[in-house]
N, C-alpha and C positions, 0 to 999 in steps of 0.2 A: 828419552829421558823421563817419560813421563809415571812409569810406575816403579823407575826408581828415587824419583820424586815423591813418592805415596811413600816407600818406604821409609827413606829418610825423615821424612817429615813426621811420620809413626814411630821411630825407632825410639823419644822419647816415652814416648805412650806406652810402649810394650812395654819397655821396661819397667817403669813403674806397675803396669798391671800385674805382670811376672811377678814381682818382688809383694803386690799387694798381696795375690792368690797366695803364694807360698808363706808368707808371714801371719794370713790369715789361717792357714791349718793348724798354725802354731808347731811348738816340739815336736807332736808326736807325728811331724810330717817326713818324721828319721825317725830308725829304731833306736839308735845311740846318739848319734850327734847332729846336727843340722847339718844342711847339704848346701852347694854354694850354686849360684846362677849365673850362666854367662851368656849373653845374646851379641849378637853383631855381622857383619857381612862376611861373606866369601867372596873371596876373587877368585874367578879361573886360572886352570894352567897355562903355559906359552899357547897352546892348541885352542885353545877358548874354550876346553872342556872344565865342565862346573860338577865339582863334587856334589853326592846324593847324601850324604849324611856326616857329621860328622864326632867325634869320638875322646871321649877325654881318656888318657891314658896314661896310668900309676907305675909305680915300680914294678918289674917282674912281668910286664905288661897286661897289668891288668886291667880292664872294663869299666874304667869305673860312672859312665854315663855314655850314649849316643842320642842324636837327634836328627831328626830330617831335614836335608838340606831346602828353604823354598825359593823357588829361580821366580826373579825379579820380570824376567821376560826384556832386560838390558843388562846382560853379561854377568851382574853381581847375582848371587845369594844370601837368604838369611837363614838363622839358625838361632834358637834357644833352647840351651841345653841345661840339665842339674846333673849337676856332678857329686856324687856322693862322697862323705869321708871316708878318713883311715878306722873310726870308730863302727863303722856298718862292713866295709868291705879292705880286708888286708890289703897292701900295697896301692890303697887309695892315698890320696896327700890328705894332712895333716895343716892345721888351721897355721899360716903365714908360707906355707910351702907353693912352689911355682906347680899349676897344671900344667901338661903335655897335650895337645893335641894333635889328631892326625884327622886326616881326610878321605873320606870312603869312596870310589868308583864304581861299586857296582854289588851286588849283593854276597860276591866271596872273594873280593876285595881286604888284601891285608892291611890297606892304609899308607896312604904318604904322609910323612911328616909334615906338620904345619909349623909356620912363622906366625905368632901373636904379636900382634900389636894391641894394645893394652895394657892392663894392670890385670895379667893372668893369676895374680894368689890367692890361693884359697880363702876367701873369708865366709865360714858360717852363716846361712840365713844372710846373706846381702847378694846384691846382683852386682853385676859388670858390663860393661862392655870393652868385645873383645874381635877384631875384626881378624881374620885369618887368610894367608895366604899358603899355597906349596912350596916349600920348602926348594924343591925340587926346580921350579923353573923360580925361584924370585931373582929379580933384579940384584946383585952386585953393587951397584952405581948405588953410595949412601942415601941415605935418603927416602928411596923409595921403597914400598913392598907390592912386589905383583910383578907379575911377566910384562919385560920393555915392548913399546909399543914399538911396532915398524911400518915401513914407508909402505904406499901404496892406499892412503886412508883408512886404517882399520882403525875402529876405535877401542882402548883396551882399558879397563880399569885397574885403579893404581891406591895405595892409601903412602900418603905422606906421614914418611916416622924421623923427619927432620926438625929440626926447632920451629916454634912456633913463629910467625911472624916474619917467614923469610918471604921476602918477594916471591910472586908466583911466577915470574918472568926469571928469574935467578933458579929457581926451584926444577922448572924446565928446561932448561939448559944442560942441565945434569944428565940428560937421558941421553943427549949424544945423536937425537934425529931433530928433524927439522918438524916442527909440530904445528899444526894448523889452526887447532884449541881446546880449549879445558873448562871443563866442567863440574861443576861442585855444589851441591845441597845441604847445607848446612842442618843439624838436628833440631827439628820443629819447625822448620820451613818451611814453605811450599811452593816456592819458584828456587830456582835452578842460581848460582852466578856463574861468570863464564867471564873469558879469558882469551881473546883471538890478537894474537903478536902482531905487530903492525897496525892496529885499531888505534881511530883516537883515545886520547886517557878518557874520555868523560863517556865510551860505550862501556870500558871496563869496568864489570860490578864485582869481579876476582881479583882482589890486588893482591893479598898475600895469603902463606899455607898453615896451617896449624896442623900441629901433632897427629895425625888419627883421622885427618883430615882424608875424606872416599871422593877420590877423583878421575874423573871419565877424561879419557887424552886422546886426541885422535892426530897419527902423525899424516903427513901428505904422500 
């Protein structure tokens, strides 16, 4: 947990760094129009395999930004990318328009579709945060984004796109295996909360889930 610890407790920081650098170029940091920024985690697929890059993706499927995936060295990834507009490069989006992401494998790799979580719209010269999963293996079971955890202890990372404030014991339940515990670093943090079923209430420092909320699940 501990240098996904580092990241989350960073993720505020970059972002504002991100948005600082890029605000400080000013306009001419675009040929035509300002470019929009989005940083946040990857989760892996069912397989536990972690995308190497990842790709914003316009109409017509076009290009319209990549960046390199960096592996936490605990199952997640990070990524900050600029996506460029429809004013520098046709079939890029257009300022209030949803981006598309996809997730890159390997270097001639056509990309999996990605699931955002976040507020994926382009907005001009501002940042985001925007955590992503495969498309491809995400969980079904509301709620959740990221490949279900299964039995046998593997720990699998998950981000909650359920409403805020629901019990984290209500929230787990939803997966349908019997879960051992949960784990969650909140942005700017630097210690871990966690969540082990059966624990007295006063071990528990995870009580409930929030939107966007990146959590480590380890089922039995």
């Amino acid at each position: 947990m501990g240098r996904v610890r580092g990241f989350a407790a960073r993720l505020g920081i970059i972002l504002s760094v991100v948005l600082g650098t890029f605000m400080a170029a000013g306009p001419s940091a675009s040929a035509e129009g300002p470019a929009a920024i989005f940083v946040g985690f990857v989760v892996p697929d069912a397989g536990g395999f972690l995308a190497t890059r990842v790709r914003a993706v316009g109409a017509g499927g076009a290009v319209c930004g990549t960046a390199d995936v960096t592996e936490s060295g605990e199952s997640v990834g990070f990524y900050a990318l600029r996506v460029s507009p429809a004013a520098d490069k046709a079939g890029c989006p257009r300022e209030g328009e949803t981006v598309r992401f996809s997730l890159l494998y390997g270097n001639i790799d056509d990309g999996t579709f990605a699931n955002a979580n976040g507020n994926a719209q382009f907005r001009g010269a501002q940042a985001a945060v925007v955590h992503l999963a495969p498309a491809s293996s995400t969980t079904e079971i509301t709620g959740w984004v990221g490949p279900l955890p299964t039995s046998g202890g593997r720990a699998m990372t998950l981000i909650w796109d359920g409403p805020d404030h629901t019990p984290v014991d209500q929230a787990l339940q939803t997966l349908g295996v019997e879960i051992a515990g949960a784990w969650h670093v909140p942005p700017g943090a630097r210690r871990y909360l966690s969540y082990v079923p059966g624990a007295p209430a006063f071990t528990q420092s995870y009580v409930s889930v929030r939107s966007g909320d990146v959590v480590t699940v380890r089922a039995r």
